[in-house]
C-alpha positions in Angstrom: 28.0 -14.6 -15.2 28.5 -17.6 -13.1 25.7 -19.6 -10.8 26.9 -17.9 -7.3 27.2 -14.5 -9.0 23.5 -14.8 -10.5 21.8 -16.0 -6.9 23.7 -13.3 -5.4 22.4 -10.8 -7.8 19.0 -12.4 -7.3 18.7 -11.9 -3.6 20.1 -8.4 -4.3 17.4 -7.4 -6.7 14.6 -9.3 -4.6 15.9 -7.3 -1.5 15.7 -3.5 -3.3 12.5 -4.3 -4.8 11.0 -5.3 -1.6 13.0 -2.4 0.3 12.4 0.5 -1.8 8.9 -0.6 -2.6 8.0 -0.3 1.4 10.3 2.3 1.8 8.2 4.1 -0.9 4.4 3.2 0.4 5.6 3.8 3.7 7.0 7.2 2.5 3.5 8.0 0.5 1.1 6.8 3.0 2.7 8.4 6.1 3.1 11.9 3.9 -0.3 11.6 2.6 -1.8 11.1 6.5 0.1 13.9 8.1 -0.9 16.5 5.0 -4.4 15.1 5.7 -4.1 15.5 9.7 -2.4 19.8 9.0 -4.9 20.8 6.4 -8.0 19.7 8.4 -6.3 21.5 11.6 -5.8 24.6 9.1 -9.2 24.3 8.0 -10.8 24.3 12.1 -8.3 27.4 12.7 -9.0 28.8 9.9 -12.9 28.8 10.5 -12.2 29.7 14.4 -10.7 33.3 13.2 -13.5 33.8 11.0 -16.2 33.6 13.6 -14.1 36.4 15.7 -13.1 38.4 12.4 -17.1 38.4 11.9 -18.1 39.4 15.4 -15.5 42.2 15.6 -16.9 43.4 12.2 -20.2 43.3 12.8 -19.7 45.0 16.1 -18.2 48.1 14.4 -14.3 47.3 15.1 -11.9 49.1 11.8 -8.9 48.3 13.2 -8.2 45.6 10.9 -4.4 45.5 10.7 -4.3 44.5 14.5 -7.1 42.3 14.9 -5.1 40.2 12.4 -2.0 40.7 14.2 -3.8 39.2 17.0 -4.9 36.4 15.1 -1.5 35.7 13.4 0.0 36.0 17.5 -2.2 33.3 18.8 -2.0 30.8 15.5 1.6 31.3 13.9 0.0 31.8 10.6 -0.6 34.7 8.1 -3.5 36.5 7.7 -5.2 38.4 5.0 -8.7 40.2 5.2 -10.5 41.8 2.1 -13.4 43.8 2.8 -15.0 45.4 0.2 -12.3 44.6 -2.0 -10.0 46.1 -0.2 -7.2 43.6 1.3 -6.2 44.1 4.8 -2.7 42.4 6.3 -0.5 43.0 9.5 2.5 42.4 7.8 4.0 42.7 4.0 5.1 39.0 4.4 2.4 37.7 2.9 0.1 39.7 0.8 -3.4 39.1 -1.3 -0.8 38.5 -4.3 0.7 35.7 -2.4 -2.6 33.4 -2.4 -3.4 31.6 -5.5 -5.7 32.8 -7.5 -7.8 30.3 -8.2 -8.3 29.7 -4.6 -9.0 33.8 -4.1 -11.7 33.6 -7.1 -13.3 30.6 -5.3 -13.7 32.7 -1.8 -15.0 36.0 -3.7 -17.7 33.6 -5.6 -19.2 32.9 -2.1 -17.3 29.2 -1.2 -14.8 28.0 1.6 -11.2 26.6 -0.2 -8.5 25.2 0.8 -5.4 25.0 -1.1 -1.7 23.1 -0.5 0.9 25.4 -3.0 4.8 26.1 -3.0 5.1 29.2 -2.5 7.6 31.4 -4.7 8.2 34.5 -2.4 9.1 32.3 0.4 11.9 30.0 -0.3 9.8 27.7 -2.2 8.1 26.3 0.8 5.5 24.8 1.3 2.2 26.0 2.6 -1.6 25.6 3.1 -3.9 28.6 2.9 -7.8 28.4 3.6 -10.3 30.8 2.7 -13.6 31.9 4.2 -16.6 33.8 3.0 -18.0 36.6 5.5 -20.8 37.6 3.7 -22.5 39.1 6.2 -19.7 41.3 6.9 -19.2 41.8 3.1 -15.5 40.4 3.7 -13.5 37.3 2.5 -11.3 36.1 5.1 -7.9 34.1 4.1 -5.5 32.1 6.9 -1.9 30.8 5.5 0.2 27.8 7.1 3.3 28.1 6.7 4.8 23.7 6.4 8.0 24.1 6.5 8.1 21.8 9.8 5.9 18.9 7.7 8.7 19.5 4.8 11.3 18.8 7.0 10.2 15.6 8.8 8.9 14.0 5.4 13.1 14.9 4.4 13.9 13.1 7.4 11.7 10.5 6.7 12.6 10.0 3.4 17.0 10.1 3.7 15.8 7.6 7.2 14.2 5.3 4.2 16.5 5.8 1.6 19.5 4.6 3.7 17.3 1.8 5.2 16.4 0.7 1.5 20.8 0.5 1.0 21.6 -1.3 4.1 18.8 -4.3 3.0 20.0 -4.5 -0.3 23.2 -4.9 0.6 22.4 -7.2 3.4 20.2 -9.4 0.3 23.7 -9.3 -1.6 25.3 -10.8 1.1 23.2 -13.3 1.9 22.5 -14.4 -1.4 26.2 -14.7 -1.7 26.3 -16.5 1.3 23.4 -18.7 -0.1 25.1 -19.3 -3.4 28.4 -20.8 -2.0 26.4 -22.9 0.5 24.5 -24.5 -2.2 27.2 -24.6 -4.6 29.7 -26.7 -2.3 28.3 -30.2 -3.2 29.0 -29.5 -6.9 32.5 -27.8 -6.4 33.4 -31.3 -5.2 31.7 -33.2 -8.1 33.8 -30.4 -9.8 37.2 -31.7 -8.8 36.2 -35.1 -8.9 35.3 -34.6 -12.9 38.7 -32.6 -13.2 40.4 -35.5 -11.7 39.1 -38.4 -13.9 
């Protein structure tokens, strides 16, 4: 390998180190923020439906199936209620089954959980489910997100990266081979002098 060929390699290396590694915290940090940002506005919905699950409980309302309907209307989520462990839903989408169960053994032991999974029954995508304690209503209360949106702009985000890393290193390339003649033209004279003599 010759002089120019190794500074161009150089400045192609340098360039997807540097790229790929800032593509790559970039990619982390921003994916770790907006998980952060959904999960703690799950968590505030999540708790929001409880208070009115609990008031229309303790106030005598059964219809279960439609007060979570309601719910599910206003929030574009899934709900789940389990009240004296019987599990309540408005639609067969998702059912108690669906929720992990660690997260469900958490709830029924008297503690508020909230839990980021893949789920299997729906495409492999990803959601976030909370869980909430009623016990003066002798209930558990669950709430699921679906993040299909989040997946989708962290794929964006990620190809956007990915093609950004490719364009620099080959920009690096070319300007290390750029580099490499420029500061090799002084000796390719000496060069032809020496072949001269």
């Amino acid at each position: 390998m010759g002089i120019g060929a190794r500074i161009t390699a150089i400045f192609g290396l340098g360039a997807l180190l540097l790229s790929f590694s800032m593509g790559g915290l970039s990619y982390f940090t921003t994916r770790h923020f907006l998980l952060a940002e959904r999960e703690s506005a799950a968590q505030n919905q999540a708790f929001a439906n409880a208070l009115l699950v609990r008031s229309s409980l303790a106030s005598g309302y059964t219809h279960y199936a439609s007060l979570l309907a309601s719910l599910d209307g206003a929030s574009g989520s899934n709900s789940i209620l389990v009240r004296k462990s019987k599990a309540y839903y408005p639609s067969s989408s998702i059912t108690e089954a669906s929720i992990p169960a660690a997260l469900r053994r958490e709830v029924f032991q008297g503690n508020a959980a909230t839990q980021t999974y893949i789920s299997q029954a729906h495409g492999h995508q990803p959601q976030i489910v909370v869980g909430v304690p009623i016990p003066s209503v002798d209930a558990e209360y669950f709430e699921v997100f679906s993040l299909a949106d989040l997946g989708h702009t962290l794929r964006v985000l990620g190809v956007t990266l990915l093609g950004t890393g490719v364009v620099t290193t080959l920009l690096g390339l070319a300007l290390g081979r750029f580099a490499s003649r420029r500061s090799l033209r002084p000796l390719s004279a000496v060069s032809r002098a020496a072949v001269a003599i």
